[in-house]
MDTraj code that builds the backbone (N, CA, C; nanometers):
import mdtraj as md
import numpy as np

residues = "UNK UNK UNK UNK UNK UNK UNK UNK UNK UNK UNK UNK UNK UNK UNK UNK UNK UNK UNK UNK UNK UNK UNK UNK UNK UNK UNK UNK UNK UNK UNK UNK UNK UNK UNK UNK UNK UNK UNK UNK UNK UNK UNK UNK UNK UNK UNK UNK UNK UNK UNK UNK UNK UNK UNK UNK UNK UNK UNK UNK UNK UNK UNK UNK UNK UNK UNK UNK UNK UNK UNK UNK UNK UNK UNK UNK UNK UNK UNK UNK UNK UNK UNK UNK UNK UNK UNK UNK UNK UNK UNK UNK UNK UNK UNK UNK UNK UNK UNK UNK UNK UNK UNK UNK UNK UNK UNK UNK UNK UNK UNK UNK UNK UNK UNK UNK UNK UNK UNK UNK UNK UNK UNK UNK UNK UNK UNK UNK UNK UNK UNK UNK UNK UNK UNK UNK UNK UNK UNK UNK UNK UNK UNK UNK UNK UNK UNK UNK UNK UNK UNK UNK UNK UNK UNK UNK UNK UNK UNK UNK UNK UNK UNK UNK UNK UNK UNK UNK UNK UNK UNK UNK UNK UNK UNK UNK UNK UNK UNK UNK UNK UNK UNK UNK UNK UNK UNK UNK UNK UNK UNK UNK UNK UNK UNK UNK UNK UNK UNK UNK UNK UNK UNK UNK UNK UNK UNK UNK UNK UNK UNK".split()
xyz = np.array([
    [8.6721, 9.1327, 10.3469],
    [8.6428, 9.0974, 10.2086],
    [8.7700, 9.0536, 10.1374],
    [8.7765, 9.0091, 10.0723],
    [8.9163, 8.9119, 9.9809],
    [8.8456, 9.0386, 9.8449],
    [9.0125, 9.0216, 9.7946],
    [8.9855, 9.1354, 9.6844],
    [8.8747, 9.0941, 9.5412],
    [8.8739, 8.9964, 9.5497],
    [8.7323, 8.9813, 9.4448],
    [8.6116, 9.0396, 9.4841],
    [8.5761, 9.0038, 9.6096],
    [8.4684, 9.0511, 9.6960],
    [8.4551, 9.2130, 9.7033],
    [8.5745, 9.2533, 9.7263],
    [8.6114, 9.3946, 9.7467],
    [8.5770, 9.4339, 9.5691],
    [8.6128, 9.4178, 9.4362],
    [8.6219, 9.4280, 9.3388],
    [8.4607, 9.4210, 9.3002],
    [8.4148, 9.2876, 9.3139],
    [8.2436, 9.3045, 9.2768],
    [8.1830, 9.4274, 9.3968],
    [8.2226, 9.4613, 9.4943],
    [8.1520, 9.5344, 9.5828],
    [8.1579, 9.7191, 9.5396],
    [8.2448, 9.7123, 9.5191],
    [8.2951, 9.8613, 9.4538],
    [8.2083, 9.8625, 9.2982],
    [8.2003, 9.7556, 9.2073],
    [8.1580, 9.7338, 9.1188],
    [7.9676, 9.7759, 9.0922],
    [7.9243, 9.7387, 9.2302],
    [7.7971, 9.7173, 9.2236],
    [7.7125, 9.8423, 9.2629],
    [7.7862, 9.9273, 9.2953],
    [7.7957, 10.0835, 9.3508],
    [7.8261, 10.1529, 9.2213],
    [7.8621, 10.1557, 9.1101],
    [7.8649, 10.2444, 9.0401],
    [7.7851, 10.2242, 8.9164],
    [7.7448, 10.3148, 8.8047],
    [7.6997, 10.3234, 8.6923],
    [7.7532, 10.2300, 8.5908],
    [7.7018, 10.1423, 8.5643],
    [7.6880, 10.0310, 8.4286],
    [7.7787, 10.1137, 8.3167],
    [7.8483, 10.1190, 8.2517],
    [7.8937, 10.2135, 8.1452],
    [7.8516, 10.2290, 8.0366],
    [7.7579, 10.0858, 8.0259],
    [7.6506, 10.0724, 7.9059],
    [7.4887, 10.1276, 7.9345],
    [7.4835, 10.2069, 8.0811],
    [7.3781, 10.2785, 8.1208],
    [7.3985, 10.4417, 8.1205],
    [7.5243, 10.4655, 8.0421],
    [7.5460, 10.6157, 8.0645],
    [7.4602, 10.6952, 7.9545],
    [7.3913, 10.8250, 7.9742],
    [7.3125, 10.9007, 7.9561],
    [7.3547, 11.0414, 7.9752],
    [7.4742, 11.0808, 7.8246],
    [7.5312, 11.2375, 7.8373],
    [7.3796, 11.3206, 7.8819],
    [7.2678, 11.3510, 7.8643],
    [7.1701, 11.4316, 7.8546],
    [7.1024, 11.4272, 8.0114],
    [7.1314, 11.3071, 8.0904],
    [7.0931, 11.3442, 8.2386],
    [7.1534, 11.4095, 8.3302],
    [7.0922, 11.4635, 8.4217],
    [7.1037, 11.5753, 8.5262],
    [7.2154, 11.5365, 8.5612],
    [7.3000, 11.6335, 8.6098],
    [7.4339, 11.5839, 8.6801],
    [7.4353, 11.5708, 8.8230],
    [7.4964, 11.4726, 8.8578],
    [7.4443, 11.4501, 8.9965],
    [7.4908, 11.5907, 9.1466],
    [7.6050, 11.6015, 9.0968],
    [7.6875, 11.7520, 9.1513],
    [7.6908, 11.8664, 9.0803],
    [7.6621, 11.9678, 9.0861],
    [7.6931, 12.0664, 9.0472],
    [7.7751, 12.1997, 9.1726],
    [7.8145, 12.2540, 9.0911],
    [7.8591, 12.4028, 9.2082],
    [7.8150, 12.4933, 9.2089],
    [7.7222, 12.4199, 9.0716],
    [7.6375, 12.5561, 9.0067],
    [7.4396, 12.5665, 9.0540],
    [7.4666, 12.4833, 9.1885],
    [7.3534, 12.4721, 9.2612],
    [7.2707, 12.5421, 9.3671],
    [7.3821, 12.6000, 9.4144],
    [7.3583, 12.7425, 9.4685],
    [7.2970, 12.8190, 9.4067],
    [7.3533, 12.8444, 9.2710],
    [7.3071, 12.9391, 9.1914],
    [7.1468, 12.9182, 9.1362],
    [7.1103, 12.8250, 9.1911],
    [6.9967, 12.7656, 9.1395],
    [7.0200, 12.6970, 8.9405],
    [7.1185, 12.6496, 8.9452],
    [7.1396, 12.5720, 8.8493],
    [7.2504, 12.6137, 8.7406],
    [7.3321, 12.6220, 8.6464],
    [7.3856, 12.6283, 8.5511],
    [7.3465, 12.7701, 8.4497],
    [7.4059, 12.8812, 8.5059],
    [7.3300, 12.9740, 8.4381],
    [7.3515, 12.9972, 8.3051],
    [7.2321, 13.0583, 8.2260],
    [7.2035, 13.0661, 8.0614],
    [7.3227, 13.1317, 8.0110],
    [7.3449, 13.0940, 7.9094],
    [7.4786, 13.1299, 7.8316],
    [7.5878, 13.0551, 7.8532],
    [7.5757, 12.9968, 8.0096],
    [7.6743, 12.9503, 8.0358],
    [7.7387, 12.7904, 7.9956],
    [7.8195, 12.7579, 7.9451],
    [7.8346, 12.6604, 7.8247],
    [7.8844, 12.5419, 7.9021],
    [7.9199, 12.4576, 7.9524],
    [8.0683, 12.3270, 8.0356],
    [8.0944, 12.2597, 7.8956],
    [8.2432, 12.2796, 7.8959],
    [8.3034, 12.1236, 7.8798],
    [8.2418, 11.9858, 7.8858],
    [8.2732, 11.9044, 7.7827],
    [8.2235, 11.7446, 7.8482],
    [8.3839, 11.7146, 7.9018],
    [8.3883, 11.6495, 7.9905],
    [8.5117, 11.5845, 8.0524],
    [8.5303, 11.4902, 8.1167],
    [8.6238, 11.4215, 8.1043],
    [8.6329, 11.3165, 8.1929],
    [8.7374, 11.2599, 8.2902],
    [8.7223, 11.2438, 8.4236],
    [8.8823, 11.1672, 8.4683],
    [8.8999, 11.0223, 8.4775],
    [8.9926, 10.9543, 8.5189],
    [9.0167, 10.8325, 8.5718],
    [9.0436, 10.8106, 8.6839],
    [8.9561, 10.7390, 8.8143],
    [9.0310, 10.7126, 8.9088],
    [9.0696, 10.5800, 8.9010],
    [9.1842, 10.6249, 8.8988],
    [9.2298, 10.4745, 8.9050],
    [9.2571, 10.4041, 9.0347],
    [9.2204, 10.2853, 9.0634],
    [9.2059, 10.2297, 9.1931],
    [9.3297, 10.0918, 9.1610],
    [9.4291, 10.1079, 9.2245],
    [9.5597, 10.0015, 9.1743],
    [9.5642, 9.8539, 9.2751],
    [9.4966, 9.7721, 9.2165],
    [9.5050, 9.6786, 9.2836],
    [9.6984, 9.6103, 9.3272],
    [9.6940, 9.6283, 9.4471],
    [9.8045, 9.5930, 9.5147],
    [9.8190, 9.4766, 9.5629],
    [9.8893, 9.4050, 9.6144],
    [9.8940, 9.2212, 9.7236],
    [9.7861, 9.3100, 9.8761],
    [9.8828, 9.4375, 9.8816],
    [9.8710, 9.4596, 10.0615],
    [9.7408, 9.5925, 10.0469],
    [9.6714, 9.5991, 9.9371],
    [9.5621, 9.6570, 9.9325],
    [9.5071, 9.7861, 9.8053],
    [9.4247, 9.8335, 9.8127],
    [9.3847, 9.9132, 9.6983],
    [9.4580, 10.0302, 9.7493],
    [9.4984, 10.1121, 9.6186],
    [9.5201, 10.2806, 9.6957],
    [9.4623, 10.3567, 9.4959],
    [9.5137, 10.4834, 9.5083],
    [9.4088, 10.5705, 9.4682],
    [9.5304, 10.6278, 9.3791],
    [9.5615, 10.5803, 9.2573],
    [9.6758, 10.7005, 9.1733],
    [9.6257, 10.8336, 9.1281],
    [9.7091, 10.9296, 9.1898],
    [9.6953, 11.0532, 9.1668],
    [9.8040, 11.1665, 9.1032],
    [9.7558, 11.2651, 9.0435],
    [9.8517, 11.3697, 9.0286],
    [9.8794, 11.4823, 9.0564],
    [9.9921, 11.5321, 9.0832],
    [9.9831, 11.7170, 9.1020],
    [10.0493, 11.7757, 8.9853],
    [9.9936, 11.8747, 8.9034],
    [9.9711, 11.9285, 8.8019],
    [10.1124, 11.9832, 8.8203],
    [10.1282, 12.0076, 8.6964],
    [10.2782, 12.0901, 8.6527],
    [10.2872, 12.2226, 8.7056],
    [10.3261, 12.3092, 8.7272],
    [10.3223, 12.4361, 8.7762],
    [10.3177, 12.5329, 8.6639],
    [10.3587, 12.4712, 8.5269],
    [10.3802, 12.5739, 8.4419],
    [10.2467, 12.5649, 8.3369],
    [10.1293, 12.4834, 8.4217],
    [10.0376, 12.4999, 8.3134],
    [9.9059, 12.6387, 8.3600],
    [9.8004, 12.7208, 8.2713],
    [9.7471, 12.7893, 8.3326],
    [9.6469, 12.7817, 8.4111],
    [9.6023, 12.6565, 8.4296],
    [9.5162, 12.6693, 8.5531],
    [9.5209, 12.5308, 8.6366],
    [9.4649, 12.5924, 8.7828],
    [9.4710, 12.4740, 8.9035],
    [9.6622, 12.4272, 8.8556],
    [9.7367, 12.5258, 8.8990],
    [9.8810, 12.4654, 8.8768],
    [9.9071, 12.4185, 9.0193],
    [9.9340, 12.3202, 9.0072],
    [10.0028, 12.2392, 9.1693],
    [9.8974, 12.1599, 9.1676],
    [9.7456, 12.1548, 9.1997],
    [9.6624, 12.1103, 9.2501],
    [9.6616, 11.9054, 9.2258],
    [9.5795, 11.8833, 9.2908],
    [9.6241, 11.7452, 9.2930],
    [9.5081, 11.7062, 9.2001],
    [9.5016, 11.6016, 9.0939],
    [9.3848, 11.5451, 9.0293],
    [9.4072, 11.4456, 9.0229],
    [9.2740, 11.3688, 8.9233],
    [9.3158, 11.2478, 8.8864],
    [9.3503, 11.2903, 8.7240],
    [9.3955, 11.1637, 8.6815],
    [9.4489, 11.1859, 8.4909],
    [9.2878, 11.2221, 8.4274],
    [9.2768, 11.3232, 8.3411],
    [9.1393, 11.3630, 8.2863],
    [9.1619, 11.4311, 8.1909],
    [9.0812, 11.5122, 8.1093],
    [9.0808, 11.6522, 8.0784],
    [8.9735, 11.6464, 8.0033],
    [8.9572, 11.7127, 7.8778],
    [8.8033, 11.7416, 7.7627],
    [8.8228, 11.6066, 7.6953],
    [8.7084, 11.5938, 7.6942],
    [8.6257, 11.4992, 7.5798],
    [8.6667, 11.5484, 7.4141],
    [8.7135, 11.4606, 7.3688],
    [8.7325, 11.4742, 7.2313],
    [8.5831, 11.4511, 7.0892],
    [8.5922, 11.5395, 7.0482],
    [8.4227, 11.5140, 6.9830],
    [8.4021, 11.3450, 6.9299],
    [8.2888, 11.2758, 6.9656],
    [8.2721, 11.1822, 6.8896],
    [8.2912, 11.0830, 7.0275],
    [8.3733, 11.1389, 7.1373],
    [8.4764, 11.0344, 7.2317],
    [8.3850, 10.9947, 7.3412],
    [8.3605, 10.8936, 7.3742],
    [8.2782, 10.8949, 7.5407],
    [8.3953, 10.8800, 7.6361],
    [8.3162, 10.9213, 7.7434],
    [8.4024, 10.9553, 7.8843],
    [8.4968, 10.8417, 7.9092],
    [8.4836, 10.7340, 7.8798],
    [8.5870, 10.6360, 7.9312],
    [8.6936, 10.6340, 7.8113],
    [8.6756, 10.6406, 7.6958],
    [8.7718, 10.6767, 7.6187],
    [8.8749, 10.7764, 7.6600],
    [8.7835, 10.9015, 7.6930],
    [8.8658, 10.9980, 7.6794],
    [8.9602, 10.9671, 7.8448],
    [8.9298, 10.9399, 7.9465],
    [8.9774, 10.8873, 8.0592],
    [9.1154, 10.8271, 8.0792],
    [9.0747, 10.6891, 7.9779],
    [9.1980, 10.6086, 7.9285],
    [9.3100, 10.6632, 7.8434],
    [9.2646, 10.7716, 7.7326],
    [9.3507, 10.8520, 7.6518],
    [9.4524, 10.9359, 7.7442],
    [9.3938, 10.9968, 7.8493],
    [9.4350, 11.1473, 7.8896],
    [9.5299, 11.0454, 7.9885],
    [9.4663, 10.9374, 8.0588],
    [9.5747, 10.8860, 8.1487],
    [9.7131, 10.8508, 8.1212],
    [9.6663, 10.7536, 7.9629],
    [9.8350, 10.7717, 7.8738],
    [9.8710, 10.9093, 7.8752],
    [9.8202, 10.9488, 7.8035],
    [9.9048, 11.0949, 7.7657],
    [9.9808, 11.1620, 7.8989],
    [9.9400, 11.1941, 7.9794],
    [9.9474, 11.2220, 8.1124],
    [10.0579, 11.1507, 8.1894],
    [10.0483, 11.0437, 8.2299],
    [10.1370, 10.9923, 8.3059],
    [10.1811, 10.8246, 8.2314],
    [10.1910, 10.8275, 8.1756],
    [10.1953, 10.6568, 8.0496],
    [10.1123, 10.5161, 8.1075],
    [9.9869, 10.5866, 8.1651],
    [9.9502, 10.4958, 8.2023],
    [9.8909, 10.3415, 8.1001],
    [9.9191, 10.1990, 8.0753],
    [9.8738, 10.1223, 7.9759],
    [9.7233, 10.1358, 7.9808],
    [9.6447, 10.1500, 7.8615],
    [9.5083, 10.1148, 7.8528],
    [9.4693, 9.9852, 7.9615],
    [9.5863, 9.9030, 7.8820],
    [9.6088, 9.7345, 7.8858],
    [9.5863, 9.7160, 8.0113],
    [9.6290, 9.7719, 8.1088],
    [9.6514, 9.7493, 8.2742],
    [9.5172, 9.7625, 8.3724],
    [9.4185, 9.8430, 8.2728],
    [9.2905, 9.8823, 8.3413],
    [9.1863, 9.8118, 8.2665],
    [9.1211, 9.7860, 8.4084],
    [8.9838, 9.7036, 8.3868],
    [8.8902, 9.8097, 8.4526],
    [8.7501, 9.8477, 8.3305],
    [8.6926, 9.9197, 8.3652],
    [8.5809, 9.8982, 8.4684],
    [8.5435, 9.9814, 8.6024],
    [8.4462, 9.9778, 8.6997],
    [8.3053, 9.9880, 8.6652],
    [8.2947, 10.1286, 8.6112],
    [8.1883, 10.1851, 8.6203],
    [8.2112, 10.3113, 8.6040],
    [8.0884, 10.4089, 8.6657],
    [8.0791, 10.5580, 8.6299],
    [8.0507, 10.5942, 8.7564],
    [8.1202, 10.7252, 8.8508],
    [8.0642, 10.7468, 8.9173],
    [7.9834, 10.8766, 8.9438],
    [7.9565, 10.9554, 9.0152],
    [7.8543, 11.0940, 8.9319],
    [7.8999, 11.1507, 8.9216],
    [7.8671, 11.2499, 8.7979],
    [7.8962, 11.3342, 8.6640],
    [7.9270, 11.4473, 8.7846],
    [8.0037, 11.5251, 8.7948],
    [8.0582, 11.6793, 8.8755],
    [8.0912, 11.7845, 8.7692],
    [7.9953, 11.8847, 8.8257],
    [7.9794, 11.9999, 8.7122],
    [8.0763, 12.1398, 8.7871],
    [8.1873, 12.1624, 8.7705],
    [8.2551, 12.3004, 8.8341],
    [8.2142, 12.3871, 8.7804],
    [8.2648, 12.5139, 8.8915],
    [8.2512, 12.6381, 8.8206],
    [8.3821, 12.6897, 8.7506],
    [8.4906, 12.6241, 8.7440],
    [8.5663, 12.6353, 8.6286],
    [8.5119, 12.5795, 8.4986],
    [8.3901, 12.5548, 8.4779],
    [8.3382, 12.5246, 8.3438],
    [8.3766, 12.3766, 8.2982],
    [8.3378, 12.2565, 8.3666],
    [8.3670, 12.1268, 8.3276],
    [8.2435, 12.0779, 8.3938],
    [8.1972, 11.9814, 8.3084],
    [8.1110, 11.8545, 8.3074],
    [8.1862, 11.7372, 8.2801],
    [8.2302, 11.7082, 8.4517],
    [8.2763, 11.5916, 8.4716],
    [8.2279, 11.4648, 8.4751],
    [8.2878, 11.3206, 8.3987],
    [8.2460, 11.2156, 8.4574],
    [8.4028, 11.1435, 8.5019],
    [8.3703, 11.0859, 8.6474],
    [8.4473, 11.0117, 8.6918],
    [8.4088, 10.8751, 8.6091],
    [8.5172, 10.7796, 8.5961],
    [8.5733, 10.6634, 8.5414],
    [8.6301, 10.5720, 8.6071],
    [8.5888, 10.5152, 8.7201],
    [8.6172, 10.4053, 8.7801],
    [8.6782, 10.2991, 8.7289],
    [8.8378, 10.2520, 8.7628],
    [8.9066, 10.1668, 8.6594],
    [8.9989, 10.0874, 8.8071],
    [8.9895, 9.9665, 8.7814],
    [9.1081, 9.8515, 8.8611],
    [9.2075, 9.8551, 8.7708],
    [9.3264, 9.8933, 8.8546],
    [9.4857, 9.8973, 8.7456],
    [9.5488, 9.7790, 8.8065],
    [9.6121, 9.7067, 8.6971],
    [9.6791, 9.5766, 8.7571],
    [9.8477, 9.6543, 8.7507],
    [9.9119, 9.6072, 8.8824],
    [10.0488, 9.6681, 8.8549],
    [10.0992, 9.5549, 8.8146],
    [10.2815, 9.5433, 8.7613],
    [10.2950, 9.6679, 8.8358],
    [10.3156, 9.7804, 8.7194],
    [10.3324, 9.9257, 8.7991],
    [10.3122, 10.0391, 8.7743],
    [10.4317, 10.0840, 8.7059],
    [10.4472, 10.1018, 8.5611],
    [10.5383, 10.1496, 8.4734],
    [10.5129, 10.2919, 8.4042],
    [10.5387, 10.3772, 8.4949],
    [10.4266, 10.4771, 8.4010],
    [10.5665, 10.6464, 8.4467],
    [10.5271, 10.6855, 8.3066],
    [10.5708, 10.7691, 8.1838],
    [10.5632, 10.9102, 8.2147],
    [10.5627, 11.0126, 8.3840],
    [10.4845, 11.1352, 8.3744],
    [10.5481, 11.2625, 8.2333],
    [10.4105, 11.2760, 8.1859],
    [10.4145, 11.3718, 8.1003],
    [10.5122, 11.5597, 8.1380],
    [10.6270, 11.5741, 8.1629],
    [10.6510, 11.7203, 8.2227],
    [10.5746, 11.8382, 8.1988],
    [10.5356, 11.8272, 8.1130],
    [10.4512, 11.9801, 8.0597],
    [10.3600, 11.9671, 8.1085],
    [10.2798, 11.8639, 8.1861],
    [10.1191, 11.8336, 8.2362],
    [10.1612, 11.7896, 8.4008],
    [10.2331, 11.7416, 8.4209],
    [10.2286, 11.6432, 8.5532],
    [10.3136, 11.6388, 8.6212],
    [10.3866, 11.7228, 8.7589],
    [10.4654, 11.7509, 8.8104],
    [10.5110, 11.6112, 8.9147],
    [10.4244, 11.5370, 8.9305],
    [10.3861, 11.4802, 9.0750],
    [10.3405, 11.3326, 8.9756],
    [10.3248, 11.2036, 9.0333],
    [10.2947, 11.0668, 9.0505],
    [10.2839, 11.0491, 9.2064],
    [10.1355, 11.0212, 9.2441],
    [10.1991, 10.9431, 9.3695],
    [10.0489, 10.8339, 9.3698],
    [10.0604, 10.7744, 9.4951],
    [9.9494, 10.7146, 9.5374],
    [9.9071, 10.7272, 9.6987],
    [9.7693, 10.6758, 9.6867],
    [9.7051, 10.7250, 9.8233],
    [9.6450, 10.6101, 9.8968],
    [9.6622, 10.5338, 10.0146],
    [9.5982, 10.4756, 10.0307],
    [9.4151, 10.4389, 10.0339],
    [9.3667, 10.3848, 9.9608],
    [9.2493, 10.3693, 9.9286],
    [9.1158, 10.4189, 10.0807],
    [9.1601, 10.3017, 10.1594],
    [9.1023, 10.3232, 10.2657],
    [9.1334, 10.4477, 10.3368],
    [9.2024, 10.4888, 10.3076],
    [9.2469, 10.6390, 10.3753],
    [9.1443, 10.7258, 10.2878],
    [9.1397, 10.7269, 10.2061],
    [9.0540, 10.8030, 10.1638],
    [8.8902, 10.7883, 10.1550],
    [8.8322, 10.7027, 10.1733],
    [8.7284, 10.6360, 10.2311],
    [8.6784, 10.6360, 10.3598],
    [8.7580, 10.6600, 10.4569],
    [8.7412, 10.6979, 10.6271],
    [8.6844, 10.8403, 10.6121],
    [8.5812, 10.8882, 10.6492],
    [8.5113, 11.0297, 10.7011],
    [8.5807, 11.0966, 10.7263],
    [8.6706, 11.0520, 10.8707],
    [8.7347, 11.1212, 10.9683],
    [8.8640, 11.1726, 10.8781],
    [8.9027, 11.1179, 10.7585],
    [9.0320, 11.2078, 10.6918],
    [8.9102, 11.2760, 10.5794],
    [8.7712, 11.3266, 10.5869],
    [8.7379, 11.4571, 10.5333],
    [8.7366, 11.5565, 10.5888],
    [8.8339, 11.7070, 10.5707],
    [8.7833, 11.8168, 10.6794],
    [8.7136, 11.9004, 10.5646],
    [8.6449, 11.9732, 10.6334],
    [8.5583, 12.0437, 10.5738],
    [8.5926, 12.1934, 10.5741],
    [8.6569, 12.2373, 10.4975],
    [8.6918, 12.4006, 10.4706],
    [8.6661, 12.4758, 10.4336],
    [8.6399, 12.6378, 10.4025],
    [8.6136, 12.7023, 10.3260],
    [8.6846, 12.8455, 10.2798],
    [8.7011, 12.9156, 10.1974],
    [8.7477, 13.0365, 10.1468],
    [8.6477, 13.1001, 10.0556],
    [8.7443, 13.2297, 10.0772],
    [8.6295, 13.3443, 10.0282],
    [8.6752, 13.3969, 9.8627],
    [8.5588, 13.3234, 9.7730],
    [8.6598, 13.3841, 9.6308],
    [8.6305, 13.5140, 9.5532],
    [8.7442, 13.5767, 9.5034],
    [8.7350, 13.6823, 9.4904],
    [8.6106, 13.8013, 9.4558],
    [8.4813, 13.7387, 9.4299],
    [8.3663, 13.8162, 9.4045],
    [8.2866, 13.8033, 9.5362],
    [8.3462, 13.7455, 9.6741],
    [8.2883, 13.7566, 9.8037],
    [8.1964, 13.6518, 9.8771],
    [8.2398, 13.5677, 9.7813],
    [8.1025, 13.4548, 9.8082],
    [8.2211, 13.3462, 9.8686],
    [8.1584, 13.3086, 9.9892],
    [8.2264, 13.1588, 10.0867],
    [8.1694, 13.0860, 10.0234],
    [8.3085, 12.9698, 9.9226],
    [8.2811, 12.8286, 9.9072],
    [8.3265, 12.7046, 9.9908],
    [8.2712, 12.6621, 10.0450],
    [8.3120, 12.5189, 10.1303],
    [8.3732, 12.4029, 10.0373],
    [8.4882, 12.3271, 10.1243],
    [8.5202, 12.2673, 10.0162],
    [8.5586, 12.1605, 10.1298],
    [8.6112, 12.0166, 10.0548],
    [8.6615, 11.8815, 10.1123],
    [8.7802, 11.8743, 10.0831],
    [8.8842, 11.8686, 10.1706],
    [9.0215, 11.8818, 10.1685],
    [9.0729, 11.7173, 10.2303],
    [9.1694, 11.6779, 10.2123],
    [9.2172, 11.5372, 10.2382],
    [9.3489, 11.5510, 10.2160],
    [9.4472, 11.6181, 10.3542],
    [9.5668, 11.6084, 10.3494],
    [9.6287, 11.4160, 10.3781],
    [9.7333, 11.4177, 10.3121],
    [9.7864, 11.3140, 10.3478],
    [9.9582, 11.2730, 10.2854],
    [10.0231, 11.2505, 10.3562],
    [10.1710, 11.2123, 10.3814],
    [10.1807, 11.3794, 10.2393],
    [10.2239, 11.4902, 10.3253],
    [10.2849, 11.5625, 10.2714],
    [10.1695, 11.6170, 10.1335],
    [10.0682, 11.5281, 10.1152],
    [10.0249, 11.5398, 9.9878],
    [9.8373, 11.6413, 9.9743],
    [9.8447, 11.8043, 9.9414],
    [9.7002, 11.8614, 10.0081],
    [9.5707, 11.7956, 9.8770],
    [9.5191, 11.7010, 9.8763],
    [9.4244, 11.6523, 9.7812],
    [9.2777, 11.7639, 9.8299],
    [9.1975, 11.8682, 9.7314],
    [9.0877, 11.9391, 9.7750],
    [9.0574, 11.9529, 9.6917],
    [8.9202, 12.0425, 9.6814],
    [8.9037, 12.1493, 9.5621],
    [8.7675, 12.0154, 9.5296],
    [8.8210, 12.0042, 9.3847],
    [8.7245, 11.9181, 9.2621],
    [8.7700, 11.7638, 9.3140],
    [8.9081, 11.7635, 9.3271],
    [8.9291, 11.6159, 9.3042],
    [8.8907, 11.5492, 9.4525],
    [8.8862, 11.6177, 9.5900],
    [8.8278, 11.5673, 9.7289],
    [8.6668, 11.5642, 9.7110],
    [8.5902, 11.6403, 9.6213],
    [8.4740, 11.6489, 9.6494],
    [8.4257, 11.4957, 9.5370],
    [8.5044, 11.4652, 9.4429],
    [8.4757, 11.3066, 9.3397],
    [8.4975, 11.2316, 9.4372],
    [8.6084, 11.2216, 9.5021],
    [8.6629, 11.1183, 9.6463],
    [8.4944, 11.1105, 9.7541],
    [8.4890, 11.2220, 9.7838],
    [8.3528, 11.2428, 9.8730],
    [8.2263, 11.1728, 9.7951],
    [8.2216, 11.1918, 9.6946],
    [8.0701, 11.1523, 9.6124],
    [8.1011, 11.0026, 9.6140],
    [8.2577, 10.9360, 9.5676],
    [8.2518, 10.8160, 9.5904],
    [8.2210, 10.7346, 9.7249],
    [8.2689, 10.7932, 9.8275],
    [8.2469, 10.7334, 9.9762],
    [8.1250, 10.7648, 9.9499],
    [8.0538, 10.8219, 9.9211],
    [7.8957, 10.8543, 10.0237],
    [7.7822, 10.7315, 9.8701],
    [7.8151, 10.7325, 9.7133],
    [7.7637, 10.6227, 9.6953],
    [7.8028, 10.4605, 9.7716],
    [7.9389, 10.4354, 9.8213],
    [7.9977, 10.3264, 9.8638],
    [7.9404, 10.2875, 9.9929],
    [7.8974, 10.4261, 10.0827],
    [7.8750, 10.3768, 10.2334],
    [7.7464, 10.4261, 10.2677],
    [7.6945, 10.5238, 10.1795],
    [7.6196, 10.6688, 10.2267],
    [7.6549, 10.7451, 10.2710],
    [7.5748, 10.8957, 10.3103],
    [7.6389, 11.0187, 10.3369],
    [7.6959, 10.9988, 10.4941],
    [7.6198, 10.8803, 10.5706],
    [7.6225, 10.8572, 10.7258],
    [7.7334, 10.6812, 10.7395],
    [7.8178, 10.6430, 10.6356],
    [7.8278, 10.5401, 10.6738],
    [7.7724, 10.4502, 10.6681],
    [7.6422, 10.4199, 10.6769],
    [7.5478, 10.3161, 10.7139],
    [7.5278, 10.2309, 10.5676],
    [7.5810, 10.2274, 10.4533],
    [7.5246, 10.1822, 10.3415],
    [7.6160, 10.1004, 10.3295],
    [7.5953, 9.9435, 10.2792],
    [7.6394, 9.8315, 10.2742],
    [7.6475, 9.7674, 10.1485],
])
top = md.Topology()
chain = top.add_chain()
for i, resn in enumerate(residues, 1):
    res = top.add_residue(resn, chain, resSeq=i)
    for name in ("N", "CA", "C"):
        top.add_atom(name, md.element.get_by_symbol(name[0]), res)
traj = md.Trajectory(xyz[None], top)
């Protein structure tokens, strides 16, 4: 595919942004096991950005590893995100948090689409934000938020064979399985491998086979 091709193809796989619907089911939850989102229990609206950086020698995937000195998921790898600001829709808030975060330009991103909403049990109602970044890449990391800048090759993260499938036991005894995606030195898991996963499996299907 020539990167236009590649660009409408990625394009045609995700949510319209003028079709988004805060009030529908979320497509992931963690809270599914549980047989759904239990009463009382409140989420965040939130949102991230993946940003997908169009390159000459190919797409890759900008990412971050969190500051160490903030209180939660410290180290962990994400994309730029955080809460929804009242009034804000998800791609707003996406584009905001990415400046703030690492200086990423509004200006530089052309928006994709939406890809499905991921509900944690750290209490977030996620929407991913599918965005083409034109480099090159001048960007600003925030210290108090963002320890880490790097990037990932796209297709690397899109191949099956770099998903392993892991699990641990968290402290109230219950085994959660999770999608881990080591790569050059860098452990991507948790929340931000399982958005990576939901994207391959709308892009290809859960088997590959989707075109």
């Amino acid at each position: 595919m020539t990167p236009a091709q590649l660009r409408a193809w990625i394009v045609s796989h995700l949510d319209p942004i003028e079709s988004y619907d805060p009030t529908a089911r979320a497509g992931h939850s963690d809270y599914d096991a549980q047989g759904g989102v239990p009463e009382g229990v409140k989420l965040a609206a939130a949102a991230v950005l993946v940003p997908l950086v169009e390159h000459a020698a190919g797409l890759t995937v900008l990412l971050t590893r969190r500051a160490d000195t903030l209180r939660a998921h410290t180290g962990q790898v994400a994309f730029p995100g955080g809460r929804c600001d009242p009034g804000e829709t998800p791609w707003e808030t996406a584009l905001r948090e990415a400046q703030e975060e690492i200086g990423l330009d509004p200006g530089q991103v052309t928006l994709a689409g939406l890809s499905t909403r991921y509900q944690t049990l750290s209490g977030f109602d996620i929407v991913p934000v599918v965005g083409f970044v034109r480099p090159p890449l001048r960007l600003k990391p925030n210290p108090a938020e963002v320890a880490d800048v790097f990037e990932t090759p796209f297709a690397f993260l899109m191949d099956p064979t770099n998903h392993e499938r892991r699990s641990r036991e968290t402290p109230d005894g219950m085994r959660r399985h999770f999608y881990a995606m080591p790569h050059d030195g860098h452990l991507i898991w948790g929340v931000t491998a399982g958005m990576l996963r939901i994207l391959y499996e709308r892009l290809y299907g859960p088997d590959g086979s989707k075109e």
